[in-house]
SEVO-105539 format. One line per field, with one value per residue: x, y, z of N, C-alpha, C in turn; residue number from 1. Coordinates in Angstrom, 2 decimals. Layout:
n_c1 X|...
n_c2 Y|...
n_c3 Z|...
ca_c1 X|...
ca_c2 Y|...
ca_c3 Z|...
c_c1 X|...
c_c2 Y|...
c_c3 Z|...
i NUM|...
end
This chain:
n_c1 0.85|0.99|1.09|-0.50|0.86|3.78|3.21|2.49|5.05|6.76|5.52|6.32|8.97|9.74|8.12|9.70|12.26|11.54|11.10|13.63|15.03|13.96|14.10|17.09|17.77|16.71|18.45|20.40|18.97|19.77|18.45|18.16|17.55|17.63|19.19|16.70|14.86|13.53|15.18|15.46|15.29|13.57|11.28|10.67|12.34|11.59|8.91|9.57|11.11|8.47|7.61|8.97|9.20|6.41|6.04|8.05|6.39|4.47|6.23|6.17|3.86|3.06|5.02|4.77|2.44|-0.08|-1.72|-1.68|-3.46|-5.44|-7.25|-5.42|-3.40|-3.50|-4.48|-3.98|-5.96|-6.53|-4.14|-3.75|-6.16|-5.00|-2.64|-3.71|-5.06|-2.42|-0.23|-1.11|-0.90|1.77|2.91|2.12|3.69|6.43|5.49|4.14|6.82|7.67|5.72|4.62|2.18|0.13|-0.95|-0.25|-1.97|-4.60|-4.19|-3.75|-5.95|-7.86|-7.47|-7.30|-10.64|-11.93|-10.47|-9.96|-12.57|-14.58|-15.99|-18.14|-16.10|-16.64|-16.99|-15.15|-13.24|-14.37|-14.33|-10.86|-9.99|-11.25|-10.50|-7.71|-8.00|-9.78|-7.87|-6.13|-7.04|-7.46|-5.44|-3.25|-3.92|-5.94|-4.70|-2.27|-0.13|2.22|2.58|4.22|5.26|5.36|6.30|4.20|2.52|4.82|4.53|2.12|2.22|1.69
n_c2 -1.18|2.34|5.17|8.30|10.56|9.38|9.48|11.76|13.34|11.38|12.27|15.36|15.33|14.08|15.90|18.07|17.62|17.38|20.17|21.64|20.04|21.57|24.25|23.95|23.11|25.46|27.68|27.25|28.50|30.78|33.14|35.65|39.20|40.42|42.87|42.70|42.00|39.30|36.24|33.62|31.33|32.14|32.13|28.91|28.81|30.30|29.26|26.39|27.18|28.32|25.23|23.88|25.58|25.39|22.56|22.00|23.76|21.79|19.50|20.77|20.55|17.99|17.61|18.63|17.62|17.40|15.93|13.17|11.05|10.71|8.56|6.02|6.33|3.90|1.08|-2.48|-3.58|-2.21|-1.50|-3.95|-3.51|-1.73|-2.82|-5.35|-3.97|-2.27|-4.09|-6.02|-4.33|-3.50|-5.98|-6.17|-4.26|-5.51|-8.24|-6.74|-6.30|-8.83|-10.23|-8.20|-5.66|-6.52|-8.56|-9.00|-6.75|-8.27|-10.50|-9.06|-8.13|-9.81|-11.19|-9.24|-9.10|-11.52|-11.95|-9.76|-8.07|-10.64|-11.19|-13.22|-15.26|-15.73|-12.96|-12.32|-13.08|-12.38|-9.90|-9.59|-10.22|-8.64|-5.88|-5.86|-6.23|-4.19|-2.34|-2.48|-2.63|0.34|1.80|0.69|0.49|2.36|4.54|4.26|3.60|2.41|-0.35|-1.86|-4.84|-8.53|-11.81|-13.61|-11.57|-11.59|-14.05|-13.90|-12.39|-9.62
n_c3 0.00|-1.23|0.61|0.57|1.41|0.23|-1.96|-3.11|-2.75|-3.88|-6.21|-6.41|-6.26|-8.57|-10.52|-9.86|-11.03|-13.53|-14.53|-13.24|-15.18|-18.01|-17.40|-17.07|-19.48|-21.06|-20.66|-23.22|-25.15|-24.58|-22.08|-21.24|-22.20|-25.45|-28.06|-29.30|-28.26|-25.82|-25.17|-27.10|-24.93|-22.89|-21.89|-21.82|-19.59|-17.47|-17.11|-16.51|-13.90|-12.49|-12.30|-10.64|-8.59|-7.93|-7.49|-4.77|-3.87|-3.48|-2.10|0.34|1.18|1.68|3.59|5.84|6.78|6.32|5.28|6.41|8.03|6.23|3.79|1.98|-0.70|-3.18|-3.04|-2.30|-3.71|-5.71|-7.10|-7.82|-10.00|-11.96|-12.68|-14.29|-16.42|-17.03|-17.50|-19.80|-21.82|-21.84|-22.81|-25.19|-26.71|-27.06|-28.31|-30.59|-31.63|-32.40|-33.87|-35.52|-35.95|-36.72|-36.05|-33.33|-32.54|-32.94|-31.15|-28.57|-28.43|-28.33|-26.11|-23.99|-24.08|-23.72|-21.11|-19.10|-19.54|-20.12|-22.42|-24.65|-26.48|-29.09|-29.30|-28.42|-30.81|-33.28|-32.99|-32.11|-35.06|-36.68|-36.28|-37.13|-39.87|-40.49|-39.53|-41.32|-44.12|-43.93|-43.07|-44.65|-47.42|-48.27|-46.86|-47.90|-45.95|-44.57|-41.69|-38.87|-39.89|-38.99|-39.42|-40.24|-41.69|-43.72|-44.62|-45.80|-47.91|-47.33
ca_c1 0.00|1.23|0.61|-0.87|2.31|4.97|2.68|2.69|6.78|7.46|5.10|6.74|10.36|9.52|7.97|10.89|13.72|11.11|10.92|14.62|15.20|13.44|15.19|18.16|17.91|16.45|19.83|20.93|19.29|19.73|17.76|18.24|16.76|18.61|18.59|15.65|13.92|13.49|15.82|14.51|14.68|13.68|9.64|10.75|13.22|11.03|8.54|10.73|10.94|7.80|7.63|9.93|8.33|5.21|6.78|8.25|5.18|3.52|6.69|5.99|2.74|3.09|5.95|3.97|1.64|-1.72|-2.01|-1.89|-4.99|-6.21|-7.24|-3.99|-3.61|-3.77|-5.12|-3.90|-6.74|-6.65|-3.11|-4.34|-6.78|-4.32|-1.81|-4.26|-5.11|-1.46|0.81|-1.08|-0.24|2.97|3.09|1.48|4.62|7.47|4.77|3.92|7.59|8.57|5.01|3.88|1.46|-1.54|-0.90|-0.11|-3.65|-5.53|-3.72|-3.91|-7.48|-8.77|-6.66|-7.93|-12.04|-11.88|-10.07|-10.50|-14.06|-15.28|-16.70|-17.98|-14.94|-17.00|-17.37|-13.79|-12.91|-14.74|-13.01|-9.53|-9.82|-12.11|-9.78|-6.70|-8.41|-10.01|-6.83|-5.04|-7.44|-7.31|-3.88|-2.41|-4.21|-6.62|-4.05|-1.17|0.72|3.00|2.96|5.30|5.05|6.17|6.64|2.53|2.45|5.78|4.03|0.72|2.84|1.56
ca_c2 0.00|3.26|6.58|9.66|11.04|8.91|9.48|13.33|13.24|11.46|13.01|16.58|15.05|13.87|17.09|19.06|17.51|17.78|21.58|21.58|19.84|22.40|25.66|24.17|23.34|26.76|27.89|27.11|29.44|32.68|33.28|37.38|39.78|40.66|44.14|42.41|40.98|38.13|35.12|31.96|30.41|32.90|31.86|28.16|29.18|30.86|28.10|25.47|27.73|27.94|24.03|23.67|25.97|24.44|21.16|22.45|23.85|20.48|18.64|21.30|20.58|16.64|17.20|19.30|16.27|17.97|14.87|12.59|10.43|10.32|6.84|5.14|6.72|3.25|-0.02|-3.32|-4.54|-1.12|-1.76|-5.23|-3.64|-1.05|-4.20|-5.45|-3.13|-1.95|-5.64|-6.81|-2.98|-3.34|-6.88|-5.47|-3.70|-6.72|-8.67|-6.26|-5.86|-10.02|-10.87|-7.64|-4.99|-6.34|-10.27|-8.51|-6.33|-9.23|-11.01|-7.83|-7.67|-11.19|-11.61|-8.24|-9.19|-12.72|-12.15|-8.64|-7.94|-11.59|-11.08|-14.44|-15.60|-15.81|-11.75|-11.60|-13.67|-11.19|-8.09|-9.12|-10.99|-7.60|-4.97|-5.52|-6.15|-2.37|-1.34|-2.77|-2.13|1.46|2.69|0.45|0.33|3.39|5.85|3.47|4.22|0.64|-0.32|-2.78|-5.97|-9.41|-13.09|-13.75|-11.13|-11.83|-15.60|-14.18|-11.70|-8.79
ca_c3 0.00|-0.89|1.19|0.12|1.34|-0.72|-3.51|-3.29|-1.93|-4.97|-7.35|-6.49|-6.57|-10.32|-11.71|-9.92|-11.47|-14.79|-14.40|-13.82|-16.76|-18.61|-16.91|-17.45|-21.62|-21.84|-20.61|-23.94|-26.04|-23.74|-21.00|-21.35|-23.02|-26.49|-28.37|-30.12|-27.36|-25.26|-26.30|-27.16|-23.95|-21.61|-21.89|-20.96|-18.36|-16.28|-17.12|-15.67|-12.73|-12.18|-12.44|-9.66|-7.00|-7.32|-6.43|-3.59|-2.51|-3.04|-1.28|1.63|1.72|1.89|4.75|6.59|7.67|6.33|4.06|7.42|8.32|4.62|2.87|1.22|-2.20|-3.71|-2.03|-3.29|-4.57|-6.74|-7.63|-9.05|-10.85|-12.70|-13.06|-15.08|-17.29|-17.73|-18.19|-21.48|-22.90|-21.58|-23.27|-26.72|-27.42|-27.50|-29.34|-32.00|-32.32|-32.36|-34.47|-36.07|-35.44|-37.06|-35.24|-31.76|-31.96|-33.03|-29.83|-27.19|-28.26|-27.63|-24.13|-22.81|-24.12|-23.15|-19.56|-18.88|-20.24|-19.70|-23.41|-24.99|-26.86|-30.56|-29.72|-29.40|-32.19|-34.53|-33.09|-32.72|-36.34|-37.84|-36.04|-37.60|-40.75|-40.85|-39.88|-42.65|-45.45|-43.91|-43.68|-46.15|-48.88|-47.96|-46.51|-47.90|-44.52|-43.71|-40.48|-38.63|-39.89|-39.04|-40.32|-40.73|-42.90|-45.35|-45.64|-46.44|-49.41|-47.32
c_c1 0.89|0.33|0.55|0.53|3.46|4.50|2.84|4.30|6.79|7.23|5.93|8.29|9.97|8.88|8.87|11.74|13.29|11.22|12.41|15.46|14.97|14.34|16.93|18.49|17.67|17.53|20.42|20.82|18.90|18.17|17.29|17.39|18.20|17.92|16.84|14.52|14.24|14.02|14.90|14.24|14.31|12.22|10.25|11.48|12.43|9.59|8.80|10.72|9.95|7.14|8.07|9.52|7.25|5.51|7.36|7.49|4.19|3.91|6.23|4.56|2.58|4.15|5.24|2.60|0.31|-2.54|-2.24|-3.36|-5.96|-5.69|-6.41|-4.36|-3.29|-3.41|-4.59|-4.60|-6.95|-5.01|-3.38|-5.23|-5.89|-3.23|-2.47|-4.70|-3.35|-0.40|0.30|-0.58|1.38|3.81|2.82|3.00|6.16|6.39|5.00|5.60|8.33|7.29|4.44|3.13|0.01|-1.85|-1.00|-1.36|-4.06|-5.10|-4.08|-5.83|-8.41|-8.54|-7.50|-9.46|-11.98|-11.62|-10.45|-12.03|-15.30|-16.27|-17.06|-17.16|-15.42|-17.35|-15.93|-12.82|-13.04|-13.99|-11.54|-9.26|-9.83|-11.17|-8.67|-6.94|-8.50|-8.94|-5.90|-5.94|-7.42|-5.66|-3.01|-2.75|-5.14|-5.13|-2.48|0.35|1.16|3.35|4.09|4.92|5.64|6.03|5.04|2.32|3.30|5.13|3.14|1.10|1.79|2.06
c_c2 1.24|4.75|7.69|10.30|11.13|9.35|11.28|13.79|12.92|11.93|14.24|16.33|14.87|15.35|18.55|18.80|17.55|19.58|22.27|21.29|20.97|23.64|25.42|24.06|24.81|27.95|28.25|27.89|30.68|32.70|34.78|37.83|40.73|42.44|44.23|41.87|40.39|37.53|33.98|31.28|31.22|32.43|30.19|27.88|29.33|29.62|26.69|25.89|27.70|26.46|23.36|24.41|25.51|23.40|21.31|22.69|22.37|19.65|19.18|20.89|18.89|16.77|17.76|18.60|17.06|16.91|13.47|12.11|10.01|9.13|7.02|6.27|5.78|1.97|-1.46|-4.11|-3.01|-1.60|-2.99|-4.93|-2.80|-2.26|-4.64|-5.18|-2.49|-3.45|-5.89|-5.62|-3.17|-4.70|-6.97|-5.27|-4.74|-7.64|-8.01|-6.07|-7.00|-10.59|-10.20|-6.88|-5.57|-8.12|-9.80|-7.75|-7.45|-10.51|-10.89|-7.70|-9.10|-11.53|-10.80|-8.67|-10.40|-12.75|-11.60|-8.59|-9.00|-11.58|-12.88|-14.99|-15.79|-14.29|-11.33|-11.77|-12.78|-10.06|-7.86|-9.53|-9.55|-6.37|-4.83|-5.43|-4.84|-1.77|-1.85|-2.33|-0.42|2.44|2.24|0.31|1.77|4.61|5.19|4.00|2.91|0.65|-1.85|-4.25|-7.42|-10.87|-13.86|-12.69|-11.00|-12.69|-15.02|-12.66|-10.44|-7.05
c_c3 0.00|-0.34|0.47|-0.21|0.56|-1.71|-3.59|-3.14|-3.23|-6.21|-7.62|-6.51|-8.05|-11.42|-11.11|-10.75|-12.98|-15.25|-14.71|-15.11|-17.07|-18.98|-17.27|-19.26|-21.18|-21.74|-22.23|-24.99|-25.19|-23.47|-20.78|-21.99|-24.09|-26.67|-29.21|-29.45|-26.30|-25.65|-26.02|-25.97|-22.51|-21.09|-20.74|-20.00|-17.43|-16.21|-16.11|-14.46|-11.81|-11.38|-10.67|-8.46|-6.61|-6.87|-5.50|-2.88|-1.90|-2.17|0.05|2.02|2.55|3.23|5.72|7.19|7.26|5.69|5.38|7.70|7.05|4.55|2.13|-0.61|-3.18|-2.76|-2.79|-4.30|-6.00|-7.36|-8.54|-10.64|-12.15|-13.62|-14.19|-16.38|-17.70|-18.36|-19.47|-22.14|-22.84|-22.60|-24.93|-27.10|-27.86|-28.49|-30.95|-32.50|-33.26|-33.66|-35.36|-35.70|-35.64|-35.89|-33.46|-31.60|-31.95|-31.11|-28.57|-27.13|-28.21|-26.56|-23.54|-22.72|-23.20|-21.27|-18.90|-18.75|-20.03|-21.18|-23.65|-25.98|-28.40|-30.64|-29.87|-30.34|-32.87|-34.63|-33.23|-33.89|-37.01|-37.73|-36.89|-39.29|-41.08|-40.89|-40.91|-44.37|-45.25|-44.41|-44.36|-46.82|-48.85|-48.13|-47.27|-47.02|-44.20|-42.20|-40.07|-38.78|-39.79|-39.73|-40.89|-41.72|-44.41|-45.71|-46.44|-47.32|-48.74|-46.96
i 1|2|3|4|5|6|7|8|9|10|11|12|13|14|15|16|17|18|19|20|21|22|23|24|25|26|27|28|29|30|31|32|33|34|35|36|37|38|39|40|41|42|43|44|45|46|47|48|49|50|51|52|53|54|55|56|57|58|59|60|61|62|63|64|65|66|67|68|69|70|71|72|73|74|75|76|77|78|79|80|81|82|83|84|85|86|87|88|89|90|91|92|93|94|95|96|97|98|99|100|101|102|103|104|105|106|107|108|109|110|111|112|113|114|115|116|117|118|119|120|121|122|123|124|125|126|127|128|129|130|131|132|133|134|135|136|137|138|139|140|141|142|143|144|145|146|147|148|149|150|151|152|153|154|155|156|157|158
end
């Protein structure tokens, strides 16, 4: 179970050192003001800046115990359910890269109906079969846009 706390602590550590980032590229193209202006990076300089005090205020706020006594800011049986929903996406992407894009939807989209969804398994036949279909008569022969394809589609000369 994580705490409100950790979760706000490390949220405002992560969009400081994002902010930083920022302020510091914009370093790069002058921060000043030229005879012509503002330089290029003076907008996302102070930007960045911005970035970075608010996270401070948010870490102050989280150290400052006002966040104390509040329900968990994620429960394990909520963590399961995110798990869920994120691992097959997370599992989509080595697929589509080892089988193809159009073999890895048709895949990602019968696991998630079937398991996920609890669909009846002749609804998600149709969709992950029909899905990759649309999208192939769409953006390759429609928009003729190639997407990543692997060894099911060299056999089948597509």
């Amino acid at each position: 179970m994580i705490s409100r706390r950790s979760a706000e602590l490390g949220m405002a550590t992560v969009t400081a050192v994002f902010g930083g980032l920022v302020a510091y590229g914009a370093t790069e193209f002058g921060v000043g003001w030229s005879p012509s202006g503002p330089e290029p990076g003076t907008f996302p300089f102070y930007m960045g800046c911005v970035i970075v005090l608010a996270s401070l205020g948010n870490a102050a706020t989280a150290l400052a115990g006002r966040l104390r006594g509040e329900a968990p800011f994620i429960t394990a049986g909520q963590a399961r359910s995110i798990a869920r929903f994120v691992l097959p996406i997370l599992a989509f992407v080595p697929l589509a890269l080892v089988l193809g894009l159009y073999l890895a939807t048709a895949l990602y989209m019968a696991g998630v109906m079937i398991w996920q969804g609890r669909y009846p398994v002749w609804h998600a036949l149709l969709v992950s079969l029909g899905l990759p279909l649309a999208l192939y008569l769409l953006l390759e022969r429609g928009f003729q846009v190639n997407l990543l394809k692997g060894p099911l589609e060299a056999a089948l000369g597509l």
